[in-house]
C-alpha positions in Angstrom: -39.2 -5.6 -30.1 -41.6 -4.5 -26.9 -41.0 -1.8 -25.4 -38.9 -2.5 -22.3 -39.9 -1.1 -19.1 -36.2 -0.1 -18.4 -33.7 1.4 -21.3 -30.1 1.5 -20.0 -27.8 3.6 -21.3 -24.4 2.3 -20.5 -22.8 -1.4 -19.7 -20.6 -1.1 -17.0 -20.9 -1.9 -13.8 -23.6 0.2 -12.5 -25.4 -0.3 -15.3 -25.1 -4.7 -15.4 -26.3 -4.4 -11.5 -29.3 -2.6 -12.7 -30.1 -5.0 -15.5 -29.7 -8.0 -13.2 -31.7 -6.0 -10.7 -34.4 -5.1 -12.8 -35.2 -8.7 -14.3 -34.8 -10.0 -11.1 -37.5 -8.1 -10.4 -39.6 -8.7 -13.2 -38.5 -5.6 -15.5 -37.8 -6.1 -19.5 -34.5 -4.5 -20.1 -32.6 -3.1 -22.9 -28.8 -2.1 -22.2 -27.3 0.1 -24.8 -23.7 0.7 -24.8 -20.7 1.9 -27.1 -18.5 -0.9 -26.5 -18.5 -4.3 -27.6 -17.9 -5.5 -24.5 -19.4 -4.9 -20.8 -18.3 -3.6 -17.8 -16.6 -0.5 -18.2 -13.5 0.4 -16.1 -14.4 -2.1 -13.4 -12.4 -4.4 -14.9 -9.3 -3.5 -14.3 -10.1 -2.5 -10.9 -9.4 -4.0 -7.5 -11.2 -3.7 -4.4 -14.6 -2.6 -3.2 -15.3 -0.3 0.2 -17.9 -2.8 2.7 -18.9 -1.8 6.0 -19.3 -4.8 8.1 -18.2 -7.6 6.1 -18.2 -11.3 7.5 -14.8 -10.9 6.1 -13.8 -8.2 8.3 -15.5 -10.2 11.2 -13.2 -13.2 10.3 -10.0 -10.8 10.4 -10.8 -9.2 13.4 -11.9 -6.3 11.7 -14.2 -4.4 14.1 -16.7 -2.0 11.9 -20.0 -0.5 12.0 -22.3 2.0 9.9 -21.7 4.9 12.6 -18.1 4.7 12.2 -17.8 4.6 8.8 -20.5 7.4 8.7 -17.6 9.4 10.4 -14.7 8.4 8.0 -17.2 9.4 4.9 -18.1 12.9 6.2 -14.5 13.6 7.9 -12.7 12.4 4.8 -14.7 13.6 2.2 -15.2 17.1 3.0 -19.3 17.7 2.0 -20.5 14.3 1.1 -24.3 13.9 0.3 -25.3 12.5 3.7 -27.9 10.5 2.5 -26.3 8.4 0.0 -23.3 8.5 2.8 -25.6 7.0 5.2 -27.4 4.4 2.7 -24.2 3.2 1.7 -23.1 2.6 5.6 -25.7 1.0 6.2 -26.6 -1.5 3.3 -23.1 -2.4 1.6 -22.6 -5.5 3.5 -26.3 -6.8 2.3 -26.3 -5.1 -1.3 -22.5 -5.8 -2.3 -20.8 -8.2 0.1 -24.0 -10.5 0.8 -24.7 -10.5 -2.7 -22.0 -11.0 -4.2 -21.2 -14.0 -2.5 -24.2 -15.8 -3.1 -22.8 -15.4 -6.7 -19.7 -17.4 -5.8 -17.6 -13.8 -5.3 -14.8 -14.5 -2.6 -13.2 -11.9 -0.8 -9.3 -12.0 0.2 -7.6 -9.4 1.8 -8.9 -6.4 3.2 -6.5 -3.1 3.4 -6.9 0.7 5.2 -6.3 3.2 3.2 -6.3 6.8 4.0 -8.9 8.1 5.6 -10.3 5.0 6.8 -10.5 4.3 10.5 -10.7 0.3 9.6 -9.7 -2.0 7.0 -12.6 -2.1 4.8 -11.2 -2.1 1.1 -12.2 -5.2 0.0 -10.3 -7.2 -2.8 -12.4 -9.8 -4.4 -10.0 -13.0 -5.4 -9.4 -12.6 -9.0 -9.8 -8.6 -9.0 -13.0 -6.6 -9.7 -13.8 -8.0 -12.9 -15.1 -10.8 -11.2 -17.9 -8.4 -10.1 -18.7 -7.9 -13.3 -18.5 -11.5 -14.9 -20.8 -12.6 -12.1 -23.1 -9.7 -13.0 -23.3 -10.6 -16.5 -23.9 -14.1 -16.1 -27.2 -13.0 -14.2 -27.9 -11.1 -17.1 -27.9 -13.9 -19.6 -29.1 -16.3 -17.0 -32.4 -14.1 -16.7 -33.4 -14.3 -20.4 -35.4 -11.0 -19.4 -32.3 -8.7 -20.6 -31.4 -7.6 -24.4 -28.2 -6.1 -24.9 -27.6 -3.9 -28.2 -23.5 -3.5 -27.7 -21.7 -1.3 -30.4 -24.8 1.7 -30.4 -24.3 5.1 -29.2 -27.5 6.4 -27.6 -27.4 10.2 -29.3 -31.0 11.8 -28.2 -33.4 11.0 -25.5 -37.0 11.1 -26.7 -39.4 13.5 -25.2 -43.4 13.0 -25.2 -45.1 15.6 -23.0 -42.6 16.3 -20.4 -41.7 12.8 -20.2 -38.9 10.7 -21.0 -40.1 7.8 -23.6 -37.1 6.6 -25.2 -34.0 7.2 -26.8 -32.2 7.8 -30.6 -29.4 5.5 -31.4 -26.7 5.0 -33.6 -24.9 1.5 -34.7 -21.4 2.4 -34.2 -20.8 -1.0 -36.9 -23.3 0.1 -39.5 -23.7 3.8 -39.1 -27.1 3.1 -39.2 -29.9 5.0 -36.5 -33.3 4.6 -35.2 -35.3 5.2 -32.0 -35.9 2.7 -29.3 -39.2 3.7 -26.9 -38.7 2.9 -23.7 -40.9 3.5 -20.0 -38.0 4.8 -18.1 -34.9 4.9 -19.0 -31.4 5.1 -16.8 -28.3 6.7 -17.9 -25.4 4.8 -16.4 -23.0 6.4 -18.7 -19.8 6.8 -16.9 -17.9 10.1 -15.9 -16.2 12.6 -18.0 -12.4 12.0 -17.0 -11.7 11.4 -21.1 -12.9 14.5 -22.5 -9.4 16.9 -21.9 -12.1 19.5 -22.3 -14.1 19.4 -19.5 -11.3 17.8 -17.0 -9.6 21.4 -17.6 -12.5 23.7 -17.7 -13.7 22.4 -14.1 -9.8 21.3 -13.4 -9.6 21.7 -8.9 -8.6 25.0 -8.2 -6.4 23.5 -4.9 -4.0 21.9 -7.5 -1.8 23.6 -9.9 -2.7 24.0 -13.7 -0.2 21.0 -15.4 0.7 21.4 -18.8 -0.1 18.0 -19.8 -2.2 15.7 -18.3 -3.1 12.1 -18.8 -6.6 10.4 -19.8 -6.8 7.5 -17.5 -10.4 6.8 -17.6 -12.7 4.7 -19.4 -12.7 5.6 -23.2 -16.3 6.1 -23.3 -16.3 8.4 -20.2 -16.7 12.0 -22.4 -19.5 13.3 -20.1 -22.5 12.2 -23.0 -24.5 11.1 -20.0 -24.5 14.9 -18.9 -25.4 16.1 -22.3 -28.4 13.2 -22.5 -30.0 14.6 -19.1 -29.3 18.7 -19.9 -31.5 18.0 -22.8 -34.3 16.8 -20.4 -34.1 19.5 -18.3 -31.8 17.6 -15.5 -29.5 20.0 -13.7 -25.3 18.9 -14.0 -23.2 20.3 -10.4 -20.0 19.8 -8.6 -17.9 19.1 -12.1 -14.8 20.6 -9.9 -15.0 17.1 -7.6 -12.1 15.0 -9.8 -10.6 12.2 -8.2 -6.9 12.5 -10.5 -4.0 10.3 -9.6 -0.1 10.0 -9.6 1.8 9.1 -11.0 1.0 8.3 -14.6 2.7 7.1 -17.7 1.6 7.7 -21.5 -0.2 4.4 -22.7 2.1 2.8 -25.6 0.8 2.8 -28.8 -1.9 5.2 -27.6 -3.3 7.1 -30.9 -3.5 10.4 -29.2 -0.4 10.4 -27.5 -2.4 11.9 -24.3 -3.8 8.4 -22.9 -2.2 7.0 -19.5 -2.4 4.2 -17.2 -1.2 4.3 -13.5 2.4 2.7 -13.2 3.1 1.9 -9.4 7.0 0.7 -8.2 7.7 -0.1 -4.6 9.9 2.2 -2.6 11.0 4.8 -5.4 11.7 8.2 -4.8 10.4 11.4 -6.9 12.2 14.3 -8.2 11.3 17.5 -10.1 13.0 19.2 -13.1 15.7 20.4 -10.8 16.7 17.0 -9.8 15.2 17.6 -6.6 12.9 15.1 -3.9 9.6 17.5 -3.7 7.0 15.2 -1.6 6.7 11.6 0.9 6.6 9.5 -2.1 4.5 7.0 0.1 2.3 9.6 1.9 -1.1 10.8 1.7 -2.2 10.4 -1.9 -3.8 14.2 -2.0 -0.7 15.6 -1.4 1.0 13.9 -3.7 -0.8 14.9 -6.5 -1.2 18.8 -5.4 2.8 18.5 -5.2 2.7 17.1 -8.5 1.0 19.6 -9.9 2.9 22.3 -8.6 6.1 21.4 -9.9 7.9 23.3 -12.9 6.7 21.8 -15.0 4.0 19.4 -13.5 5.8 16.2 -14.1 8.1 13.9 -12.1 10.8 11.3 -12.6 10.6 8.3 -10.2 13.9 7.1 -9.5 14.7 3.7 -8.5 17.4 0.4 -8.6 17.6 -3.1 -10.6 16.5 -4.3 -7.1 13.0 -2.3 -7.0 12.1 -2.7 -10.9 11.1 -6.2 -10.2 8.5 -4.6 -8.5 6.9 -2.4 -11.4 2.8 -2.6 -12.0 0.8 -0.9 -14.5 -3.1 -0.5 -14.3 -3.6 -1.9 -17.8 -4.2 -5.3 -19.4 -1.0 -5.6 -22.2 1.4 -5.1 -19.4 0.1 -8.0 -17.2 2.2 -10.2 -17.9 6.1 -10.4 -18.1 8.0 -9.7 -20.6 5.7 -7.9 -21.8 6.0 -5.2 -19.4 9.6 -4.3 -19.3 9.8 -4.5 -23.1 6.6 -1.8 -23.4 8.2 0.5 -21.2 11.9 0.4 -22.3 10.7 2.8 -25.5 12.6 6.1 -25.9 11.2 8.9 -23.7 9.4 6.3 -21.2 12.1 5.0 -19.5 15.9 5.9 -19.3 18.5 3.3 -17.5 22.4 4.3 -17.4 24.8 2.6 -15.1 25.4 5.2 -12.6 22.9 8.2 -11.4 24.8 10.7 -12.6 24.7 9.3 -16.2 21.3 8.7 -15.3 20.7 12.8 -14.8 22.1 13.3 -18.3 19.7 10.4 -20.1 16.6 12.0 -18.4 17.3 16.0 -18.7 18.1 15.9 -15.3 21.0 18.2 -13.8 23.7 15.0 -13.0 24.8 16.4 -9.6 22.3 17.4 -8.6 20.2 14.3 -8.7 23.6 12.2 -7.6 23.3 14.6 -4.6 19.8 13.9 -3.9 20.1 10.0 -4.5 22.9 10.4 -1.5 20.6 12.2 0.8 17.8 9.8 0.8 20.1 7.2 1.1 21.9 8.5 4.1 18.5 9.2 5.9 17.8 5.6 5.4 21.0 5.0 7.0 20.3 7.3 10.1 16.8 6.7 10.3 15.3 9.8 9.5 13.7 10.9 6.2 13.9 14.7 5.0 10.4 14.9 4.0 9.1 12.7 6.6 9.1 9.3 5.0 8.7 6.5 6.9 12.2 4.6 7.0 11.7 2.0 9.8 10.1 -1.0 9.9 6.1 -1.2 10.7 3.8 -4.9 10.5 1.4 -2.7 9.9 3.1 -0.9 6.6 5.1 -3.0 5.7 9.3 -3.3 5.2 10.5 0.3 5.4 12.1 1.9 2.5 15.1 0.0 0.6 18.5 1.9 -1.0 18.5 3.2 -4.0 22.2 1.7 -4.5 22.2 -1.7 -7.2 22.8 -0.9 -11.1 21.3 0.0 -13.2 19.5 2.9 -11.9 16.3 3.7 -14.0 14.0 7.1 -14.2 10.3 7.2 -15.6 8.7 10.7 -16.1 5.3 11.0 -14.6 2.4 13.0 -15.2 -1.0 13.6 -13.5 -3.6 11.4 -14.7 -7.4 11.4 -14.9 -9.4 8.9 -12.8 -13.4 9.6 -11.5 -15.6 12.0 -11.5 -17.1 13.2 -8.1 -19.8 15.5 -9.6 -22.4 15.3 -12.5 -26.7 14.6 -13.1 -27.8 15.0 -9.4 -30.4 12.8 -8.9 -32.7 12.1 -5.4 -33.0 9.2 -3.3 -34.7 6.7 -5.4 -31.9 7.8 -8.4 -34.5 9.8 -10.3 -33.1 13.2 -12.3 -33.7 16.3 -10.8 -34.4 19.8 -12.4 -32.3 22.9 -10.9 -35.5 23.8 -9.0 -35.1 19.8 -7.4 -38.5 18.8 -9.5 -38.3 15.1 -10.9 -37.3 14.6 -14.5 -40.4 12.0 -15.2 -38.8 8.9 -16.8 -35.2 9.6 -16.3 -33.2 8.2 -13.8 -29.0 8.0 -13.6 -26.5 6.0 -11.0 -22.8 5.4 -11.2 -20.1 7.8 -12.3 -22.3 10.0 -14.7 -24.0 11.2 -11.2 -20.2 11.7 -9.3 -22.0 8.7 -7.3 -24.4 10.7 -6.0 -21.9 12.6 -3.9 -21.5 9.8 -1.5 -17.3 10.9 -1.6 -17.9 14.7 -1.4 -14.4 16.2 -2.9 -12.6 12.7 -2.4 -12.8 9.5 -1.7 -11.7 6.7 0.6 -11.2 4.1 -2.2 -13.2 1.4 -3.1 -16.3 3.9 -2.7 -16.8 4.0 -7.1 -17.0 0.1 -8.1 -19.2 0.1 -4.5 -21.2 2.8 -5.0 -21.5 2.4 -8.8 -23.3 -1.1 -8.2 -25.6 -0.2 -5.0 -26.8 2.8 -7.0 -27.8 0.6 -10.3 -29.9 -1.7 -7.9 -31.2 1.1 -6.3 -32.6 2.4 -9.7 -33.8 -0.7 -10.6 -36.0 -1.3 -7.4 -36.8 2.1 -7.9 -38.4 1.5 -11.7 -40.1 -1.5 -10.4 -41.6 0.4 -7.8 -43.2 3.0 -10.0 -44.8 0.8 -12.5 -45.3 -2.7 -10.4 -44.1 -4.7 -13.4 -46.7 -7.5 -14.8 -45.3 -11.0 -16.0 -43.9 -10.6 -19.1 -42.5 -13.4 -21.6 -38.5 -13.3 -21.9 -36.8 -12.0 -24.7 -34.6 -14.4 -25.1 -33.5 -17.7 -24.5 -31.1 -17.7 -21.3 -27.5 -18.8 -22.3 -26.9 -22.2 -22.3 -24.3 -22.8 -19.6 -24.0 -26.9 -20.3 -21.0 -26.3 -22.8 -18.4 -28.8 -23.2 -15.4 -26.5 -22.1 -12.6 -28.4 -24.4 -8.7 -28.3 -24.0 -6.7 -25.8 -26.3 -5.5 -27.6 -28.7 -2.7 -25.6 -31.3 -3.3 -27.6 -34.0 -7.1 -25.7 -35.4 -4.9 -22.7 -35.6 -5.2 -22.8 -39.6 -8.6 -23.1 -39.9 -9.5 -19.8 -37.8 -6.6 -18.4 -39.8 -9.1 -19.1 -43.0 -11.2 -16.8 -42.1 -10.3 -14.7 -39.6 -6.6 -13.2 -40.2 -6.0 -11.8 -37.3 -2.4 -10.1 -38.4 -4.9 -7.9 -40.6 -7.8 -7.5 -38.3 -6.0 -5.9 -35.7 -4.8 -3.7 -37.8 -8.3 -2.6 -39.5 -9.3 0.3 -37.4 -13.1 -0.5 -38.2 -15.8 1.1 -36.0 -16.9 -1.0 -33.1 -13.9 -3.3 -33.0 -12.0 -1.5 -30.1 -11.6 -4.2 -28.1 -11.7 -6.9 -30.6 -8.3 -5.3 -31.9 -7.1 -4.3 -28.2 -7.9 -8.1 -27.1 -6.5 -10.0 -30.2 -3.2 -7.7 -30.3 -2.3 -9.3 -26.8 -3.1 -12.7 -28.3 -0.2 -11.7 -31.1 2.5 -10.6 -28.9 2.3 -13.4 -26.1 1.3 -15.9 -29.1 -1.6 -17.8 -27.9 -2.9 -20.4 -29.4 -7.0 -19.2 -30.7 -8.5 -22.4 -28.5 -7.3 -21.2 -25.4 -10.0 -18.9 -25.4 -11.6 -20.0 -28.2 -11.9 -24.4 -26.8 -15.6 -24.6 -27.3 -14.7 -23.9 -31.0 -12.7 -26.4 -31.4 -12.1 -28.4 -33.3 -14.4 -26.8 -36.6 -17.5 -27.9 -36.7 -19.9 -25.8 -39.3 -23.1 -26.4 -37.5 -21.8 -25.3 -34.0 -19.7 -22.7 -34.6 -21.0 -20.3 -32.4 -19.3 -18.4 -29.3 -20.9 -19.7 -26.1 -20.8 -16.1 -23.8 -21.0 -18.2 -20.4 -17.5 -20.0 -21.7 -16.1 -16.2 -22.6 -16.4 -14.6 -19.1 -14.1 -17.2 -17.8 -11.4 -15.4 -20.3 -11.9 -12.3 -19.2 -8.9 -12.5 -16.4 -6.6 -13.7 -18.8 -5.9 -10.0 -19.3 -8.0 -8.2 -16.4 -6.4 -9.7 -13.4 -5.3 -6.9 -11.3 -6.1 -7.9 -7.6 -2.7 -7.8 -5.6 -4.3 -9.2 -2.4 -4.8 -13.3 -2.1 
């Protein structure tokens, strides 16, 4: 294999922009990641912070660079005000722009806090299309080689200089070293390793007893290791971006994964049985609310009128009945046919909560919310709170959960590693999470600001690389991916033969290294019993000498279970 003059460490979506950066450019790539699939967490995500937009032109949006220049430094509280003023300045060109002329559409556009304007972007079909139409560039370019299922466990050092990397085959267990010109770490944050979340845990919240892991499974902070060992200087570890409320993840081997769980119009109590906190207020109080509780957890509180309007950030619970049935497990979800019976299901005092139940009810009534809850109606926000009043009455405990990180590698300008002294790590360069996206949020963010940020920073690297070493024509790796495929109609009936030989009743149950999402994916196909060619049609009907998964045909799959986008 020749040396590529850009090694990637990492898959997701900052690192796919750089790749489809890079070879546009010229580059030879290598991306290296854990999973066997791309795109990290951007694919269950849902919007994208533009400054700008033609879409916010068509809407009547009125925006501009020196505005939301303000909202990033206001808001964020000691943003890097260079990246803060790059991203101003350029998203419309380097995400909205681009994107489009990739057959992205855009929908509706939402202000959340901190934002003077609307400029949270949701892209029709959710922010996995962002990533499907970054990897088909990828495999369109021919100029990219991806080595999915390899852990990238030592960079390699040649006189002060970063030349290439050690990896590990997480299928084979077997390892080798790639060399490399420059190489990227676009590793993800460290919001999954309970170890470093606490040690650098915000000292403006309260210290929980439990909290959930609701990043990426990959993000454990490796990227932060990788660039310590090359002299790169880590900082501002104590910038989390942590939500509420979250739920324990069913089935989750650990017991300490969550996803976000979201209900229209519930209220929150504490322990006591007690409203603590606008449930529908700003979301840093919230969560510092939250986490000052005793003990840090909630119940959310609702009707069989607003459980209809449940949502859960993760792919098995897209789809109905899947949903309810996941989360009416012991401990996760308690229903009774009166509040007070509710209070004794949950551990909650009975009266108490009956009592509060009343209250918020009779503000509702009389207009006027204890704890300053918005209870009349706004076009801007929406239908104002509804009764809590039509049995059953349900309660799910909440926890906080882990999200982003706002800190890590700190890198310059052109996304290069920098020492503790600010010298330039030669050969190195990091975008994305793993740098806390190069401060551009400062201690938090206005939303939309990671995916966005994420993928302006991977191009930047990329023009960055090709920059430095003017890249010469080079042949292509590999043959693009053929994308004339005759796209066939599911048809139930081939069942049996994939059944020969791929038993999917055992497979998913074969915890074999490398098959994550293989086991995740196909476990969905189980429970909502799909048919295999209706993901699978190319395949079908079994043909020996063209029996080969077309990867243009598979991105077109993808939203069957990452469709999260609640805008049209």
């Amino acid at each position: 294999m020749a040396t590529p003059d850009l090694l990637i460490v990492g898959g997701g979506i900052s690192g796919l922009a750089a790749a489809a950066e890079g070879a546009r450019l010229g580059l030879q790539v290598t991306v290296v990641d854990r999973n066997s699939l791309y795109g990290g967490t951007a694919v269950i995500a849902y919007g994208i912070a533009i400054v700008g937009s033609p879409r916010q032109e068509e809407l009547g949006i009125k925006d501009s660079p020196e505005l939301a220049y303000r909202d990033f430094v206001n808001w964020g509280g000691d943003p890097h005000p260079g990246w803060v003023r790059y991203y101003a300045e350029h998203s419309k060109g380097e995400l909205f722009d681009w994107f489009a002329a990739r057959g992205v559409s855009f929908g509706q556009i939402v202000k959340p806090n901190g934002n003077s304007v609307a400029r949270f972007h949701h892209p029709r079909g959710g922010d996995v299309s962002l990533v499907v139409a970054l990897y088909r560039d990828v495999h369109r370019s021919g100029k990219v080689e991806l080595l999915m299922n390899t852990d990238v466990i030592g960079l390699v050092l040649e006189e002060g200089r970063v030349a290439g990397v050690k990896v590990q085959d997480y299928r084979s267990g077997k390892s080798r070293t790639l060399a490399a010109r420059n190489v990227l770490l676009s590793t993800g944050g460290f919001q999954n390793n309970p170890e470093l979340v606490r040690n650098f845990w915000p000292s403006h919240l309260g210290k929980p007893e439990r909290i959930l892991l609701g990043a990426g499974f990959e993000a454990n902070g490796s990227g932060l290791d990788l660039a310590r060992s090359a002299g790169g200087t880590i900082a501002h570890l104590d910038r989390q971006w942590n939500y509420s409320p979250g739920i324990p993840l069913p089935d989750g081997p650990t017991g300490n994964r969550g996803v976000y769980v979201n209900i229209v119009g519930p209220i929150w109590v504490n322990a006591q049985g007690r409203r603590f906190i606008n449930e529908s207020g700003d979301k840093r109080a919230r969560l510092e609310a939250l986490t000052r509780q005793t003990p840090a957890k909630a119940w959310m509180i609702y009707d069989a009128d607003l459980r209809t309007t449940i949502e859960v950030t993760h792919p098995v619970f897209n789809a109905e009945p899947t949903r309810s049935n996941r989360l009416n497990r012991p401990g996760m979800m308690f229903e009774a046919a009166t509040i007070a019976e509710l209070g004794e299901k949950a551990g909650l005092p009975p009266a108490v909560l009956a009592a509060t139940v009343e209250r918020f009810n009779r503000g509702i009534q009389l207009g006027k919310d204890e704890f300053g809850r918005r209870v009349s109606s706004d076009p801007a926000n929406g239908p104002p709170p509804e009764l809590i009043q039509t049995a059953p009455f349900f309660a799910i405990p909440v926890y906080p959960l882990t999200r982003k990180s706002m800190g890590g590698i700190q890198v310059d300008m052109a996304c290069r590693v920098l020492t503790e002294s600010g010298q330039i790590v030669p050969g190195l360069y990091a975008s994305g999470e793993a740098t806390g996206f190069g401060g551009l949020n400062g201690k938090q963010s206005l939303e939309g600001t990671f995916i966005g940020s994420a993928i302006l920073m991977g191009r930047v690297a990329a023009r960055s690389v090709a920059d430095r070493i003017a890249p010469a024509p080079r042949p292509m790796t590999g043959k693009p991916v053929s994308e004339n495929v005759v796209r066939r109609k599911a048809d139930p009936s081939s069942d049996a033969s994939c059944q020969k030989c791929h038993n999917l009743d055992h497979l998913v149950t074969d915890s074999r290294p490398g098959y994550r999402h293989f086991r995740l994916s196909h476990g969905i196909v189980l429970e909502r019993k799909l048919s295999c060619s209706e993901c699978h049609a190319e395949l079908a009907p079994f043909r020996e000498n063209a029996h080969r998964i077309n990867k243009f045909v598979q991105t077109e799959n993808c939203a069957a279970c990452h469709s999260p986008s609640p805008g049209p």
